[in-house]
N, C-alpha and C positions, 0 to 999 in steps of 0.2 A: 345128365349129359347135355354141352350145349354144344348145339351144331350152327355153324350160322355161314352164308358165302357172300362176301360183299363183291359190291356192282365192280371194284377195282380189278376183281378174284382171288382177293386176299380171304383163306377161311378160315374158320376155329372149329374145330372137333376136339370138346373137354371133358371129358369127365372128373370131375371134384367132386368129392366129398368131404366136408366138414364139420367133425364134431361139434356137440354141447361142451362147451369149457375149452377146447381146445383154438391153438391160435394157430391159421395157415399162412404162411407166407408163401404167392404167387412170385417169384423168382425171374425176370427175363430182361432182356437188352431192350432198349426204346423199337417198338415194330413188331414187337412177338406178337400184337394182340391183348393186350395188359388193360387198356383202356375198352375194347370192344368189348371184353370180359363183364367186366363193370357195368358197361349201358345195360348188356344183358341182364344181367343180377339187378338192377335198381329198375328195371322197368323200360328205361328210356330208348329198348330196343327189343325188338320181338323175334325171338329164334325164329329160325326154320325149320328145325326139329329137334326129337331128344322132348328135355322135362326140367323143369327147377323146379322145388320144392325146398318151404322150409318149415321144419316142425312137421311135417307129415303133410303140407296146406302146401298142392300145386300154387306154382305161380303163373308158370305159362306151362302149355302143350300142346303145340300146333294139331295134332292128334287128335284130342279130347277138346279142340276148342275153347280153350280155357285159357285168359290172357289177366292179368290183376293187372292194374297200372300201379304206376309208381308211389302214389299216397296214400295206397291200399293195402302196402308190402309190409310196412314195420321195419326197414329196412334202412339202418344208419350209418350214414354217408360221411368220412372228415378227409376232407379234400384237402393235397397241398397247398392250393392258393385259399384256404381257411373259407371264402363266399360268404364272409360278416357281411351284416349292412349296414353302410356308414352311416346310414341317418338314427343307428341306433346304440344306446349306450351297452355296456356290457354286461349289465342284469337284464336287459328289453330282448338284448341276443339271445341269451341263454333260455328266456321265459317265451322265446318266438314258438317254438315247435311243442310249447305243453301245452297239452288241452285243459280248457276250463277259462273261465272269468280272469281277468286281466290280473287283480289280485294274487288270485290262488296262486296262478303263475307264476308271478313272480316270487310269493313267497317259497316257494317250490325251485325257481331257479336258485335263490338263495343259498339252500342248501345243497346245490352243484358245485356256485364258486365256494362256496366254503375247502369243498372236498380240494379243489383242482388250485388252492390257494390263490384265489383272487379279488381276494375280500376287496384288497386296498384300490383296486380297477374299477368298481361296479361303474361310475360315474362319466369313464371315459369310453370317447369314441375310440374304434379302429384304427382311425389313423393314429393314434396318439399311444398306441401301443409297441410294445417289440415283437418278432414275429417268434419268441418263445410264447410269448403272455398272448398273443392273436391264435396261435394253435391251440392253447390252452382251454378258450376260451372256444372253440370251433369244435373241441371234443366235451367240453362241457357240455354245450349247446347239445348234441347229437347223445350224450349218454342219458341226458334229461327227456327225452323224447321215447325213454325207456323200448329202445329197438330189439328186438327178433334176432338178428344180424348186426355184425358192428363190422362195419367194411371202412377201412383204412387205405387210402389212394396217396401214394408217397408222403404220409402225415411228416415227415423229416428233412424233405429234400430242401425246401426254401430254406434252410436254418443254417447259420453259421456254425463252426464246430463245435465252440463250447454250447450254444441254445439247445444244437442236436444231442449232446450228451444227456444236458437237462433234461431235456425232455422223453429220452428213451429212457430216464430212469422211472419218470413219470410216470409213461405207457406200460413199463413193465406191473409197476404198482396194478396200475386201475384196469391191466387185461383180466390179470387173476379176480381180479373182482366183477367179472362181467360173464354172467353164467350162461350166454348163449354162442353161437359159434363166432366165430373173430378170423378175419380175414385179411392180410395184410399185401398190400399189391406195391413191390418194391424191384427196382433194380439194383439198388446195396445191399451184400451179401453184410455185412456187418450189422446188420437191422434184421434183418432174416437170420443170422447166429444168434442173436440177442433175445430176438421176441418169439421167435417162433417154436412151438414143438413137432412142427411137422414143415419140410421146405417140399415145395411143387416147381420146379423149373420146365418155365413157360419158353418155348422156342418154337417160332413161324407158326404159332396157333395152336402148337403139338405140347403137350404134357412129355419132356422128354425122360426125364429124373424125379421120383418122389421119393422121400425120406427122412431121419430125422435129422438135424444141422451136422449132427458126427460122420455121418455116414454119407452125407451128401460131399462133402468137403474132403473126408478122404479115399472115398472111391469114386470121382467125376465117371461122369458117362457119356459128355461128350468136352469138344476139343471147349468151347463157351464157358462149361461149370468147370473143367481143369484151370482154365486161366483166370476165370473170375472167382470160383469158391473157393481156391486151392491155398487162399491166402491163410498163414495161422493165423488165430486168434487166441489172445491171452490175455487175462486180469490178472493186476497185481494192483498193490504198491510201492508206488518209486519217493524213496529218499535219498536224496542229491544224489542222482544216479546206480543208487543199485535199488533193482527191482524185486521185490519180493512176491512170487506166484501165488494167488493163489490154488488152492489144491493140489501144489505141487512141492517136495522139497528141495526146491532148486533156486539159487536166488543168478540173477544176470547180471550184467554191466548198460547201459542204456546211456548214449550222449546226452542226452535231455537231463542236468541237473539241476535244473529251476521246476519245471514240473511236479508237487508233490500230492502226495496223496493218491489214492484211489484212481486205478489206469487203464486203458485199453492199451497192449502191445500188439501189434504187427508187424511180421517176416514173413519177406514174400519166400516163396519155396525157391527159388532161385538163387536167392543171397543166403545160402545153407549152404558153407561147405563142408564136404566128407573126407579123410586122410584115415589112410589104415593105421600109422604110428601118429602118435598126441602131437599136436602142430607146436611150431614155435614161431616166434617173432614177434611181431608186432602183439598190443595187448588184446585180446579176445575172449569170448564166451568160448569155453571148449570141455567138453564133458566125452565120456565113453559110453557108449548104448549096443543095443542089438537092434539089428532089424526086421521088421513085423512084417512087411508087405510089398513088394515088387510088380509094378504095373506097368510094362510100356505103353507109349501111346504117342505114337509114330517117330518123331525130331526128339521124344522127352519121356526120358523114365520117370514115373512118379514113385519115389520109395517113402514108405511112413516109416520112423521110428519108435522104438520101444519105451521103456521106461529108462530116466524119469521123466522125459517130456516127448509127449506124442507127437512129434513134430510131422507136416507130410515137407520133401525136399525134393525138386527138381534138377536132375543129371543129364549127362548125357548117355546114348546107347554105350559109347567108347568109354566112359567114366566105372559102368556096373563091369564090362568087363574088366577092366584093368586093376579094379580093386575089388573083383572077384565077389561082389553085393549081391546076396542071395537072404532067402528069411531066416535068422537065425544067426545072420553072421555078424561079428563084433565090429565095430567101427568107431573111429571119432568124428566128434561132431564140432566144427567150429562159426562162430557167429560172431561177426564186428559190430562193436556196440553205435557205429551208426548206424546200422542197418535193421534197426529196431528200433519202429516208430510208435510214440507214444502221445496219447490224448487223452483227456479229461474222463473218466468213466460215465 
């Protein structure tokens, strides 16, 4: 548990827990405390009370008098803005944080870029990188330094869409290969569905929602996670416009038919509409479902549907009455193929 009141009055009261193997994704708006979180865990800030521990090895406890600083933690840090040093090439980066004879090290970083495919960089500085191949090289860096903790501070946010794709394919790879607790500290719920198997949504310091991506996203528990988690999310493949799900046997319509290959789709709950008889007109995604779950939550009912796509759909209180939406009841479901937004997976 970390307690902490700063001099502004802004506090955090947390309790986390995070497993061996398992990846947490810390969930919240810029202000919740995301970053104060962090100083905690890495040292560069001393609770007020509560306890961190990792591996059963206090770190701090105002209590028991017991404070580890931060080069004492084992504790690996891949910060958005990457913190290379320019005056170093990108074998000298990566061989920074191993211990041993300058040699060993490097020969030791070697086999980091090899992993994180950066063979053809070793040579160049930072600047002379892209900021896929600088992040790459930033988590290199820090998994070579063989850490306790693998803490993750918006590793995605600097990146262009396609860099970010690349690279969340990346991190999904080399999380599973990282046998200690993995902590990912993000305000994109799309990076939190992706990487995480447990979400923590962080709000005004407070743990307000924990769960795992399914369950966060279709049961929000506050007004924050409805509007920010509430978005679908879906993989497929799109070939010139029609999308193929996967895990699903359902294929869509999607504007985007330049886009191919391997995708992320997005629909927000709002651009879902519901009609009791099968829609006509204009050309649209429209199938027949039941529905699973009825939630108000004040100005917006949140309704999930059934098989074959677990969609969650935002209505109005006047919409559930009128077409009589309750669990269980048949409905069509219609979706215009702009309204499904597609990216690089």
């Amino acid at each position: 548990r970390v307690v902490l009141q700063r001099p502004s009055g802004f506090s955090i009261d947390v309790d986390l827990t995070v497993g061996a193997g398992t990846t947490v994704a810390l969930l919240g708006p810029n202000g919740a405390g995301k970053t104060t979180l962090i100083e905690t865990l890495t040292g560069a800030l001393p609770i007020d009370s509560g306890r961190i521990a990792l591996g059963g090895r206090t770190l701090d406890s105002p209590t028991d008098d017991i404070f580890v600083p931060l080069e004492d933690r084992k504790v690996g840090v891949v910060f958005q803005d990457y913190l290379l040093f320019d005056h170093l090439d990108v074998l000298d980066n990566v061989a920074f944080g191993i211990a041993g004879r300058r040699r060993v090290a490097r020969e030791a970083a070697r086999s980091w870029i090899e992993v994180f495919d950066l063979e053809d960089f070793v040579d160049r500085r930072p600047r002379e990188l892209s900021g896929g191949q600088a992040q790459r090289v930033a988590l290199a860096r820090t998994m070579a330094t063989d850490p306790n903790l693998l803490l993750l501070d918006e590793p995605l946010a600097a990146l262009d869409v396609e860099s970010r794709s690349a690279l969340r394919r990346t991190l999904q790879r080399h999380l599973v290969g990282f046998g200690g607790p993995r902590l990912l500290i993000t305000h994109a719920p799309t990076d939190a569905f992706l990487l995480a198997d447990r979400i923590d949504v962080l709000e005004h310091g407070r743990i307000t929602q924990s769960g795992p991506p399914d369950e966060i996203r279709r049961r929000p528990a506050t007004a924050y996670v409805a509007a920010l988690a509430g978005t679908n999310l879906l993989i497929g493949a799109n070939d010139r416009g029609t999308l193929s799900l996967r895990d699903h046997d359902l294929e869509l319509t999607v504007a985007d038919t330049h886009l191919a290959g391997e995708v992320l789709a997005t629909i927000h709950p709002s651009a879902i509409a519901l009609h009791a008889e099968q829609p006509h007109g204009s050309p649209r995604n429209s199938w027949r479902t039941t529905i699973a779950h009825v939630e108000p939550q004040g100005d917006v009912t949140r309704v999930t549907l059934g098989s074959p796509l677990d969609l969650s759909v935002d209505v109005t209180p006047a919409a559930v009455s009128s077409l009589g939406l309750g669990v269980g009841s048949e409905i069509w479901v219609a979706v215009k193929a702009t309204e499904i937004e597609v990216s690089p997976a």
